[in-house]
C-alpha positions in Angstrom: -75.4 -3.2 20.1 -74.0 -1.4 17.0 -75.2 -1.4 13.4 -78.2 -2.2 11.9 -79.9 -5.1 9.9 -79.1 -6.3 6.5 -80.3 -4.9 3.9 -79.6 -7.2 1.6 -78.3 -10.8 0.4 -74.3 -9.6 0.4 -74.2 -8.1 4.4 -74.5 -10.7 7.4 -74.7 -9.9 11.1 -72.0 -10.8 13.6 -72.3 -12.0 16.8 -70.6 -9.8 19.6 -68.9 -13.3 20.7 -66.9 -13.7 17.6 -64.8 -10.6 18.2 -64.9 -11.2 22.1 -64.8 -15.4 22.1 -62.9 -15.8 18.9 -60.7 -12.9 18.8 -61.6 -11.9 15.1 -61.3 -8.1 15.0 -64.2 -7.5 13.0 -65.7 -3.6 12.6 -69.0 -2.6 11.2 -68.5 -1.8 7.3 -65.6 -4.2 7.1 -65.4 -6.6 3.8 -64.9 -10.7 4.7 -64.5 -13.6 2.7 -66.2 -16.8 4.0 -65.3 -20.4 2.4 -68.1 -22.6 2.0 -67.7 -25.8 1.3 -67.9 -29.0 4.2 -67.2 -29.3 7.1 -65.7 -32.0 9.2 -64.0 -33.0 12.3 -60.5 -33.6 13.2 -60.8 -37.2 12.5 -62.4 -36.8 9.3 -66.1 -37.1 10.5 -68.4 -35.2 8.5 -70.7 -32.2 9.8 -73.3 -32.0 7.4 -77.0 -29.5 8.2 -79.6 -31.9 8.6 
């Protein structure tokens, strides 16, 4: 385990899996950009949080 916590509302953590199962080459003090918006399947079925 490397890093620490966040310290505040603009720093997230990553799971270890994304670099490893997703092959995203994330390091610690690196800058992402997320899209948020919906999310649906393939055939157009929507994923909403319940």
């Amino acid at each position: 385990m490397n890093g620490r916590f966040p310290k505040n509302e603009n720093e997230i953590i990553i799971g270890k899996h994304i670099i490893t199962n997703g092959g995203v080459d994330l390091k610690i003090g690196d800058k992402i950009k997320l899209n948020i918006g919906e999310r649906k399947t393939k055939d157009d079925y929507d994923l909403k949080r319940k």
